[in-house]
C-alpha positions as CSV (number, residue, x, y, z in Angstrom):
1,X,-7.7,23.4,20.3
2,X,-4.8,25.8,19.5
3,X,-4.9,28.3,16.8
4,X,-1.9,29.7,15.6
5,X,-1.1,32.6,13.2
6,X,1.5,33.7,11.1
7,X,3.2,35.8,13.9
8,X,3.2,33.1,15.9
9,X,4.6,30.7,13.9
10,X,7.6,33.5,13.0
11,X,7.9,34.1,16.6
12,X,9.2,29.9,17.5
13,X,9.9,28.4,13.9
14,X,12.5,29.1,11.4
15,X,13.6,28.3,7.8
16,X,16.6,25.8,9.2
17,X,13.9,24.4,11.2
18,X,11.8,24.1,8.0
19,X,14.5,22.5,6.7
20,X,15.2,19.9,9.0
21,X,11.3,18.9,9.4
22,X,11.1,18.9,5.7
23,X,13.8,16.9,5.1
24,X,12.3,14.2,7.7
25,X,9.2,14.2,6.1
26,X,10.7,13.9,2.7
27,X,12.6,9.8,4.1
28,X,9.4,9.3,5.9
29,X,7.6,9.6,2.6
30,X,10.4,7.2,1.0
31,X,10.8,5.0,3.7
32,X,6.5,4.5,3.3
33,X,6.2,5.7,6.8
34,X,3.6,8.1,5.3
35,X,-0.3,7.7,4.5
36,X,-0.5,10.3,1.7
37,X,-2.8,9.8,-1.1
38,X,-2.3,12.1,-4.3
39,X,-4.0,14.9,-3.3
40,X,-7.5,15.7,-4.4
41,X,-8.1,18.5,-6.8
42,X,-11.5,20.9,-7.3
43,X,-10.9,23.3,-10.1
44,X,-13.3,26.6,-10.3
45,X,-13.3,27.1,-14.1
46,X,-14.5,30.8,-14.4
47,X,-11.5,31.9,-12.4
48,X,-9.1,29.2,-13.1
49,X,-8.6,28.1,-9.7
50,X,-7.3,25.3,-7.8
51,X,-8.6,24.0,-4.4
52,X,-6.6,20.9,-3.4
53,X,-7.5,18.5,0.0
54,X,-4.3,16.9,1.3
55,X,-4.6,14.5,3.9
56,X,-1.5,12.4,5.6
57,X,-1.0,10.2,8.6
58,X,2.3,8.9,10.0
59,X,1.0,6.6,12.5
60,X,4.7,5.8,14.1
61,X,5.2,9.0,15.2
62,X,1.6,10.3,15.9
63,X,1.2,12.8,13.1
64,X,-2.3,13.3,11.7
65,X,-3.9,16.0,9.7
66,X,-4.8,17.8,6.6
67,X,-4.5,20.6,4.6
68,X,-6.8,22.6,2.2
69,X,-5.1,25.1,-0.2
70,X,-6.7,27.2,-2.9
71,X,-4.4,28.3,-5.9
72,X,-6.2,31.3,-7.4
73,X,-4.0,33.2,-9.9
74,X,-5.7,35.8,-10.7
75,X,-6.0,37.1,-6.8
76,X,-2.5,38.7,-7.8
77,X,-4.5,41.2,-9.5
78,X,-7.2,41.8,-7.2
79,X,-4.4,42.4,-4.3
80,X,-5.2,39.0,-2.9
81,X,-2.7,36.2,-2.0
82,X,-2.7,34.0,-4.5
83,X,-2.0,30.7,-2.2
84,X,-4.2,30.4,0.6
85,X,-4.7,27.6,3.5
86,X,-5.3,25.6,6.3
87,X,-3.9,22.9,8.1
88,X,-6.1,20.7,10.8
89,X,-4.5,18.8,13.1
90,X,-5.6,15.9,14.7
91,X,-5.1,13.9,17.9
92,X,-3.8,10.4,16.3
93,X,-5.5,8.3,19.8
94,X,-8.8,10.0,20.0
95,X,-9.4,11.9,16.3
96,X,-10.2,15.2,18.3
97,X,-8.7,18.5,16.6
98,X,-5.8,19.3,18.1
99,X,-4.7,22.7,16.1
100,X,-5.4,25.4,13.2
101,X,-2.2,26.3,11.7
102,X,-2.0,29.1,8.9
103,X,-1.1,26.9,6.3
104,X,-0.8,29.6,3.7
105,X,2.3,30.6,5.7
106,X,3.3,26.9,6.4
107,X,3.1,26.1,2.9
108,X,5.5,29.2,1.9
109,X,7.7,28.2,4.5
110,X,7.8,24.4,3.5
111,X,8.0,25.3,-0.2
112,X,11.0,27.0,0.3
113,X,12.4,24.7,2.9
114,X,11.8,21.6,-0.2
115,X,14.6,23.8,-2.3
116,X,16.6,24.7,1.1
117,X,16.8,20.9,1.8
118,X,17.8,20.2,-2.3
119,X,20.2,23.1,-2.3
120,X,22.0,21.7,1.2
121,X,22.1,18.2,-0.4
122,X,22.9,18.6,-4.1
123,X,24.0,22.0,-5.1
124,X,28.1,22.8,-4.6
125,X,29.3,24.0,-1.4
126,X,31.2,26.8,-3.5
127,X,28.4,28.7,-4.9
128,X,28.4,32.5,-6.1
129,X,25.1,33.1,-7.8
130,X,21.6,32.3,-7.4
131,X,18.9,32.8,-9.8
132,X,15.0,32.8,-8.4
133,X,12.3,32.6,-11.0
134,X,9.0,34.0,-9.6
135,X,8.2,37.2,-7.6
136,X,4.1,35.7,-6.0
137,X,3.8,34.4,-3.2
138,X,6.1,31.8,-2.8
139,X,9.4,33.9,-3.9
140,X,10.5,35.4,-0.5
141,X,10.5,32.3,1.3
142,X,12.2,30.3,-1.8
143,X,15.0,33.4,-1.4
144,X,14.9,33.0,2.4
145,X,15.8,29.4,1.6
146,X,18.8,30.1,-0.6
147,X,20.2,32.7,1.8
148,X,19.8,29.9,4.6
149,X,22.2,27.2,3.0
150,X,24.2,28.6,0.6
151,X,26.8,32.0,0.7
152,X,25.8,33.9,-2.8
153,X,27.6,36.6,-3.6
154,X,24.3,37.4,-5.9
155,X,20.6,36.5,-6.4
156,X,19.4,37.6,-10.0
157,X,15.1,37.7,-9.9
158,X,13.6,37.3,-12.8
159,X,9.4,37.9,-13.0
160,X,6.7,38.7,-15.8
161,X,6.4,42.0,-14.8
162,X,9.8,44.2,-14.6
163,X,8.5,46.6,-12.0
164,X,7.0,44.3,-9.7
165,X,10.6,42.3,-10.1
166,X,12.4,45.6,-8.9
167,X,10.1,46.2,-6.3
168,X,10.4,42.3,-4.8
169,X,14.0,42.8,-4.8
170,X,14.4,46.2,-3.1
171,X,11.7,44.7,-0.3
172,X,14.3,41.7,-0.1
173,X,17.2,43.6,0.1
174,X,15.6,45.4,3.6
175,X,14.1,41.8,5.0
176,X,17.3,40.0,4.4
177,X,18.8,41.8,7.5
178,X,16.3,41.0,10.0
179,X,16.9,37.1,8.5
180,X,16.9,34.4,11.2
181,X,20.3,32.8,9.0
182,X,23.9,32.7,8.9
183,X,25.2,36.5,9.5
184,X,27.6,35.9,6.7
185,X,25.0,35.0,4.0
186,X,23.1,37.8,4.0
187,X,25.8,39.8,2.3
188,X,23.8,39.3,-0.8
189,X,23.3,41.4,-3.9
190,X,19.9,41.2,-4.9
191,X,19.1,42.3,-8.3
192,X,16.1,42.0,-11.3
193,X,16.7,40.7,-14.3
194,X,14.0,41.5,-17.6
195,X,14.8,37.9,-19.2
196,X,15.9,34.8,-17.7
197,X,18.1,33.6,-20.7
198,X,20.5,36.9,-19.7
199,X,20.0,35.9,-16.0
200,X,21.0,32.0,-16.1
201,X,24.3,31.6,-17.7
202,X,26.3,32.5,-14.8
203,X,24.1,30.6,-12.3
204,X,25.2,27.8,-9.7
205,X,21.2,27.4,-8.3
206,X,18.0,28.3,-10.0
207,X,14.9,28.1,-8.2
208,X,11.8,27.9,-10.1
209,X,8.6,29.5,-8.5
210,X,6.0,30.2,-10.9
211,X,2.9,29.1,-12.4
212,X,4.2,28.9,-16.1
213,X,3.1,26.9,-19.1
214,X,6.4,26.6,-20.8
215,X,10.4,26.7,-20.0
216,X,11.3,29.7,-18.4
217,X,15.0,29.8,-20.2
218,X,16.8,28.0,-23.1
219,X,18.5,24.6,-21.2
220,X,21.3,25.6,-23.6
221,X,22.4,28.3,-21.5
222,X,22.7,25.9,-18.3
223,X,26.8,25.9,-17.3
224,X,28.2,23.0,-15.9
225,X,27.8,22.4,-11.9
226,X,24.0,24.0,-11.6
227,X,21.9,23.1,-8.9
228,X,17.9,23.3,-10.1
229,X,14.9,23.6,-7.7
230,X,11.6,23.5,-9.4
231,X,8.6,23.8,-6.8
232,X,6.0,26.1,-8.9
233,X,4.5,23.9,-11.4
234,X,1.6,21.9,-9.8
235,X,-0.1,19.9,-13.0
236,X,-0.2,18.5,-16.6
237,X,0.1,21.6,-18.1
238,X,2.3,23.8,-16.2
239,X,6.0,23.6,-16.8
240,X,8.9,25.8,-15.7
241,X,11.3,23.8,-17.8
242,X,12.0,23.6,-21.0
243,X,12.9,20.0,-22.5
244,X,16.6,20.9,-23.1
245,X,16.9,21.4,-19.4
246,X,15.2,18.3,-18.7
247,X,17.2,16.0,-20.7
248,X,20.5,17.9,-20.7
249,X,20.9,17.2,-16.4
250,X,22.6,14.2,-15.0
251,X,20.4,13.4,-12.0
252,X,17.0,14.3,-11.6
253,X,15.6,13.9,-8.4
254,X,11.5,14.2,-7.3
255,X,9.0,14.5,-3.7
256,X,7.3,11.2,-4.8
257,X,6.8,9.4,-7.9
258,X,2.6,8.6,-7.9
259,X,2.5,12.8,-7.2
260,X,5.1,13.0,-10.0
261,X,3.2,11.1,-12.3
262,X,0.2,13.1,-11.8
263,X,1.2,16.7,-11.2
264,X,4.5,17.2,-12.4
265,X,3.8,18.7,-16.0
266,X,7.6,19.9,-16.4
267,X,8.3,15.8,-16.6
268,X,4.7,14.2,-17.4
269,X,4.7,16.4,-21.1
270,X,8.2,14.5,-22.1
271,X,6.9,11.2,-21.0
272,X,3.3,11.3,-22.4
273,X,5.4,12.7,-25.8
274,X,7.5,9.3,-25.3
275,X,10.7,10.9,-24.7
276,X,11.2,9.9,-21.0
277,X,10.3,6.7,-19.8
278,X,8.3,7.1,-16.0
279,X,11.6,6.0,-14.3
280,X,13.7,8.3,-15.9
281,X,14.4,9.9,-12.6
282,X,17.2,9.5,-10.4
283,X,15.7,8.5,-7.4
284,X,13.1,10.3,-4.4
285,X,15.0,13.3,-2.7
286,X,13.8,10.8,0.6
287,X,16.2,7.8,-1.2
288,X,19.1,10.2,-0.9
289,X,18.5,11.9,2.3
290,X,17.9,7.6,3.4
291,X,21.4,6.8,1.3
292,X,19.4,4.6,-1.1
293,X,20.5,6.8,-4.4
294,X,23.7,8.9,-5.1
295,X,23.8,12.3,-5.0
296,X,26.4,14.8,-6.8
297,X,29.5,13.0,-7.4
298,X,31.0,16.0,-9.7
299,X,30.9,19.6,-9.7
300,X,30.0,19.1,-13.2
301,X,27.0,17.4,-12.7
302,X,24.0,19.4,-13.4
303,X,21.1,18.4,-10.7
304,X,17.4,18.5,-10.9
305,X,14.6,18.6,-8.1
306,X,11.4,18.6,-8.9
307,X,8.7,19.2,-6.0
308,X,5.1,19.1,-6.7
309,X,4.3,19.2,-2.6
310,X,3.2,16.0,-0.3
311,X,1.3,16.6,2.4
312,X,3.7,14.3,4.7
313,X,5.4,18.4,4.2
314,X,2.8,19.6,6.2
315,X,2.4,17.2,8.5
316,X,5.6,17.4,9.6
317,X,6.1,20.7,9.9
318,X,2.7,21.1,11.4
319,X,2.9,19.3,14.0
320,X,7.1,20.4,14.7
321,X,5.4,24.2,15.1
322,X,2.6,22.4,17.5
323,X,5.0,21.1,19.9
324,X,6.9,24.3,19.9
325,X,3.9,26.6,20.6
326,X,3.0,24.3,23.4
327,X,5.9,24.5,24.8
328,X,6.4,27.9,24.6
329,X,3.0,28.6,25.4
330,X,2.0,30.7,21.9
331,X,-0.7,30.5,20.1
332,X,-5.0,31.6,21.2
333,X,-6.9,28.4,22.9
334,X,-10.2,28.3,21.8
335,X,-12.5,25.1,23.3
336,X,-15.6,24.5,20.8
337,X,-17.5,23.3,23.7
């Protein structure tokens, strides 16, 4: 069995190659190539936590594994990470474990690779500034994501706390030149913002990272063209966006619409409500990637992905870092035995 840590995965695996597995697991999961039940969900009351089992199987292509990830808010204030996992991986002949992956790093890194693969395929190629919502742990590798497929001139961060939001950004600022990405995209102006409505007008892409209960900024204040990536919002009641922004966009796309249904309070408030229907949505990102669904066909259009996280993500990506680490020989073998 192969363990492999965060620096190992850094060492052999980056965001563009993130990108591309995510994007492969997004038309396996359209194409119904993928064994993915809705995840399962534990939640610990006292501390309003979140541990969620997400197992997957793509027989064809001999992927098999799971993941288990906690979602405990309040660790932010202990010091803790907030997001922390998993992943087994399983031989797909013989059942035997194969690999433990850090999926608390995997699951940053495919986060952020779900709004890298929406950016590349719906946002304008012409883009000059990026708004991220969110400073947890998700937020670097969402900005890492931005930086990898798309030239911004700037990055506006916007976060609860104004302090912590200054602090993210001058951290960012000193990572993005060590970036594995285009030389010319990390001339980037990172800078914090104290309210999202001031920070959105201008904006070409916002990404969405946070664990919010209501819209992060007034859909009114949406120009023409914008590119939206919502991946923090996980259930029922959670919601990074308000209805204006819901309604107001031309093409919404999602991961997968049973995950949707059940998880995706941003879209599942509106429809219980009975202002959406369930099929409101444009199509599965997977339908576009597979040509089955238009994508922009204006630089008018305002876009909309919505990404609660399937586990064919994981999987994917998972077992793309495996191959590499054997390869490459990374990663401590430990036999149970």
């Amino acid at each position: 069995m192969l363990i492999l840590t965060r620096k190992d995965i850094d060492k052999i695996y980056t965001m563009q190659d993130c990108i591309d597995s995510v994007t492969e697991a997004f038309a396996l999961s359209s194409s119904k190539q993928v064994k993915s039940p809705v995840r399962s969900k534990l939640t610990v009351e006292h501390v309003q936590g979140n541990a969620l089992f997400m197992p997957g199987l793509v027989e064809e292509k001999g992927y098999l594994g799971a993941k288990i990830v906690s979602v405990f808010p309040q660790n932010s204030a202990k010091g803790k990470a907030v997001v922390n996992a998993t992943i087994v991986m399983l031989e797909v002949e013989t059942g035997e474990v194969k690999a433990l992956i850090d999926g608390t790093y995997v699951t940053k890194m495919r986060t952020g690779a779900a709004t890298g693969a929406s950016i590349k395929l719906l946002a304008r190629e012409n883009v000059k500034t990026g708004v991220l919502f969110g400073t947890g742990g998700q937020a670097e590798k969402q900005l890492e994501a931005m930086i990898a497929t798309r030239k911004f001139d700037e990055i506006r961060v916007v976060g609860r706390n104004f302090e912590k939001t200054i602090n993210f950004c001058e951290k960012m600022s000193e990572i993005i030149p060590y970036m594995k990405v285009s030389e010319e995209n990390k001339n980037v102006n990172i800078t914090a913002y104290k309210d999202g409505n001031d920070a959105v007008p201008e904006a070409d892409v916002i990404v969405l990272a946070t664990t919010s209960d209501k819209g992060l900024f007034d859909g009114n204040l949406l120009k023409s063209g914008v590119h939206i990536s919502g991946v923090g919002s996980y259930t029922k009641q959670m919601c990074e966006m308000d209805k204006t922004t819901v309604l107001t966009a031309d093409k919404v796309y999602i991961d997968d619409r049973d995950a949707m249904l059940e998880e995706a309070g941003d879209f599942t408030q509106l429809i219980d409500a009975g202002i959406l229907s369930d099929d409101f949505y444009t199509g599965e990102i997977g339908d576009l990637i597979l040509g089955k669904v238009p994508g922009r066909e204006s630089e008018d259009e305002i876009t909309i992905f919505k990404s609660v996280g399937i586990s064919a993500q994981d999987l994917v990506a998972a077992e793309s870092i495996y191959k590499k680490a054997v390869e490459l020989g990374v990663g401590l073998v430990v036999d149970f035995d």
